[in-house]
matplotlib code that plots the C-alpha trace (Angstrom):
import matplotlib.pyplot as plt

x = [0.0, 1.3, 2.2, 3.8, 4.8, 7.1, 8.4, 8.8, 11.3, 12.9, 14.1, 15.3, 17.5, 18.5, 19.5, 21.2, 23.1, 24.1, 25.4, 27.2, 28.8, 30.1, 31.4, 33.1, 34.4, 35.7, 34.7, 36.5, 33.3, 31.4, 34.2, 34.8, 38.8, 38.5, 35.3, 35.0, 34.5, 31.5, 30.0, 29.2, 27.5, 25.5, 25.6, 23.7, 21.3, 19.9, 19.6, 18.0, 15.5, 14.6, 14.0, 11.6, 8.9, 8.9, 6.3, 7.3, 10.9, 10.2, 12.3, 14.3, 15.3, 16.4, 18.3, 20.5, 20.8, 22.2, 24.3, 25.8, 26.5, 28.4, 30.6, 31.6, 32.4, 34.3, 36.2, 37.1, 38.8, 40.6, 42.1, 43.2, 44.7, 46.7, 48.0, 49.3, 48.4, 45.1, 44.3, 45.9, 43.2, 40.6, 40.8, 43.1, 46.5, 46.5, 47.3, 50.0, 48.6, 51.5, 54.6, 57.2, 54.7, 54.5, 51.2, 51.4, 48.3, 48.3, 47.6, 44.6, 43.1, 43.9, 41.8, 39.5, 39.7, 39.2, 41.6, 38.4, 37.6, 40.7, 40.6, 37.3, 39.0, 41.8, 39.4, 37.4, 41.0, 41.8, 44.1, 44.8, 47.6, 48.6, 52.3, 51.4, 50.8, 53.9, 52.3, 48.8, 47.3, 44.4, 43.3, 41.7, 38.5, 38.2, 39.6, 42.2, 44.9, 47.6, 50.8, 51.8, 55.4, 57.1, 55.0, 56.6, 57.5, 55.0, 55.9, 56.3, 54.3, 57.0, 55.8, 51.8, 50.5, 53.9, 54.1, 56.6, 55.2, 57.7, 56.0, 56.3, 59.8, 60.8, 59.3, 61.6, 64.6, 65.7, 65.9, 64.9, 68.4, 68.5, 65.2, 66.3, 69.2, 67.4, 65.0, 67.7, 69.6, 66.1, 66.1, 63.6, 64.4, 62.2, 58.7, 56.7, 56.9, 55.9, 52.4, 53.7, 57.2, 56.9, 60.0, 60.3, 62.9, 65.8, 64.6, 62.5, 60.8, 59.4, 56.3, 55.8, 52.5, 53.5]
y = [0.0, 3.1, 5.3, 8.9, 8.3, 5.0, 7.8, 10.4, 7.8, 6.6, 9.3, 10.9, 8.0, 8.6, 12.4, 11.2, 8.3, 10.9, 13.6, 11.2, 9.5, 13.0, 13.8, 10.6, 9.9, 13.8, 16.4, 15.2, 13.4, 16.5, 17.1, 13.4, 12.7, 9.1, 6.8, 4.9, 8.3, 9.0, 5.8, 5.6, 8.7, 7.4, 4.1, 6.1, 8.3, 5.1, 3.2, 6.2, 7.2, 3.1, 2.4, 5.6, 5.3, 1.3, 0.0, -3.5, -2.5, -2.2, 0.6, -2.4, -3.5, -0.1, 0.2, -3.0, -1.7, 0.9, -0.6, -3.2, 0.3, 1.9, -1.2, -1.5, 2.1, 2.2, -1.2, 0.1, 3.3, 1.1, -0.7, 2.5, 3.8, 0.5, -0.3, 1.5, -1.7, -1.8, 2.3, 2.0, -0.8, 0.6, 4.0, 3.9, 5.6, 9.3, 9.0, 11.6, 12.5, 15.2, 14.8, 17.3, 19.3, 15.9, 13.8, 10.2, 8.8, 5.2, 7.4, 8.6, 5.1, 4.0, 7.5, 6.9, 10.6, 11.7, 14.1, 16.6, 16.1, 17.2, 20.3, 20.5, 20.5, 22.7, 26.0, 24.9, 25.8, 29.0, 27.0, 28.1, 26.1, 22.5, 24.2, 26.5, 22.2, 21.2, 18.7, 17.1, 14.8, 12.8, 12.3, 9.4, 11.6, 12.0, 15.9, 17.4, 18.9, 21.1, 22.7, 25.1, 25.9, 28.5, 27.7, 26.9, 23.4, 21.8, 19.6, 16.3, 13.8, 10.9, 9.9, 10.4, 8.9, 7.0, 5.0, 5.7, 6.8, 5.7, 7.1, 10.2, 9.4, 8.1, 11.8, 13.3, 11.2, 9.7, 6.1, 4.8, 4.6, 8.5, 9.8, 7.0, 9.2, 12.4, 11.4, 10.2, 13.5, 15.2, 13.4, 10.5, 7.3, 5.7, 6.8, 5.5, 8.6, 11.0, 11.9, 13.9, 14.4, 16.9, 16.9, 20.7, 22.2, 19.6, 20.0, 17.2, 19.0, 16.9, 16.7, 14.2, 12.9, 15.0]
z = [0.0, -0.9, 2.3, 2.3, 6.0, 4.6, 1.7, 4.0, 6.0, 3.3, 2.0, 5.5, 6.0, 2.7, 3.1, 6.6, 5.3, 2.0, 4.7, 6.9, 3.5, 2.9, 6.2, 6.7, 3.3, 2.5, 0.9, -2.7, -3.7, -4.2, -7.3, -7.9, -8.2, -10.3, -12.1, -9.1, -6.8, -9.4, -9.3, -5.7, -6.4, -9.1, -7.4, -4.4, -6.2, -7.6, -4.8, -2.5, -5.9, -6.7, -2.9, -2.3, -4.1, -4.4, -1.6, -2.5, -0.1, 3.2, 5.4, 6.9, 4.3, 2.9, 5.5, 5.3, 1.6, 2.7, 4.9, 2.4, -0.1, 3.0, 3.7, -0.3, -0.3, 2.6, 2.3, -1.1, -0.1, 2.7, 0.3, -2.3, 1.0, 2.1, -1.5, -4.3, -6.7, -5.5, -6.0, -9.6, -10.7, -9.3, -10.1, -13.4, -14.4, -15.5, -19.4, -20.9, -24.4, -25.0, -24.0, -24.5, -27.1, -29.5, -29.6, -28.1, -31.0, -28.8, -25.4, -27.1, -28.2, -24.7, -23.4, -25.9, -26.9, -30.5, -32.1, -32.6, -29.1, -28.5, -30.2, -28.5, -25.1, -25.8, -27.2, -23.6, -22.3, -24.0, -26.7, -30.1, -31.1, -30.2, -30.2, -26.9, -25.5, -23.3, -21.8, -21.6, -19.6, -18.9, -15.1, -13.5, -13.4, -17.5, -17.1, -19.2, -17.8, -19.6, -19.0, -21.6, -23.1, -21.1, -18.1, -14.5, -14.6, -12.1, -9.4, -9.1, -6.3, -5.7, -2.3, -2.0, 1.3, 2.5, -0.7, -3.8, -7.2, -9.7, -13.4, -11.6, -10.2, -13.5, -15.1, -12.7, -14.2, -10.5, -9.4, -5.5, -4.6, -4.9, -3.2, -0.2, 0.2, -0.4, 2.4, 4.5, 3.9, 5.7, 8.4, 7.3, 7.6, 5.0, 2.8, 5.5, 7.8, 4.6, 4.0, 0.8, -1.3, -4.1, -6.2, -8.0, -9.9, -8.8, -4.9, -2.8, -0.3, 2.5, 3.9, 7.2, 8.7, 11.9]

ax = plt.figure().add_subplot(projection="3d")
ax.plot(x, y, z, "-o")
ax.set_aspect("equal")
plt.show()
């Protein structure tokens, strides 16, 4: 039997549960970083906008619904956090497209990105000429990001989160053996105690977890 108290339930669990989501997992997935950030939003929409107005699902079961969605999500981002590996399949590799201002045409099959949807992006960017492209990049999150000739190099992230990056440590043309002794020279005794290392213009600058 259709009952507006049972909607009017439903859906303030659901606007609880989305708040608490939001709180707990960060703010990032208000401007989802990767696919898999997205698809728990999707993933939630659908379950809180099937479940509403269904009279067939009682509010119980809603719930453990819910409960089952939290657990993914949350054993999920446990396991990005705790392995490199793991963070990489799940939410992809970002995929250089221009590298030192020439095109990489396999990079693009692999983004699946058209050369007129390139052109597309790069007049959504202010960009007139693929020449004023240093570098281009496709993030885990489908955006295009650009660093232009004559810019600021940017930096480099070879430690994010106490593990070692190496594509970027291999951008920055250094092995393991040298940021060991870089961190070492710091103070550090491994990658471990750094939340963050940002290599920049031939200088690792530090960042610990205290």
């Amino acid at each position: 039997m259709f009952s507006y108290m049972d909607i009017a339930i439903k859906l303030t669990l659901g606007f609880i549960c989305f708040i608490l989501f939001i709180n707990f997992s960060g703010k990032g997935n208000l401007a989802p970083m990767s696919a898999a950030d997205q698809i728990q939003n999707y993933v939630l929409g659908g379950i809180i906008g099937g479940v509403i107005y269904n009279p067939d699902i009682t509010i119980l079961q809603f719930m453990i619904v819910l409960l089952i969605w939290a657990t993914l999500v949350t054993v999920t981002r446990m396991l990005k956090l705790s392995s490199p590996e793991v963070k990489k399949m799940i939410d992809g590799n970002p995929i250089v497209i221009v590298e030192r201002g020439k095109l990489i045409p396999e990079n693009f099959k692999k983004a699946n990105l058209s050369a007129q949807d390139f052109a597309t992006r790069l007049r959504m960017n202010s960009i007139t000429d693929i020449g004023m492209i240093k570098k281009a990049t496709i993030e885990q999150n489908g955006q295009l990001s650009l660093v232009k000739k004559g810019d600021q190099s940017t930096g480099l992230m070879l430690i994010v989160d106490g593990h070692i990056d190496d594509d970027a440590l291999d951008d920055a043309g250094q092995d393991r053996a040298w940021l060991a002794a870089e961190i070492n020279k710091q103070g550090y005794q491994n990658q471990d105690e750094l939340f963050v290392a940002e290599y920049f213009q031939g200088t690792l600058k530090c960042f610990p977890y205290e």
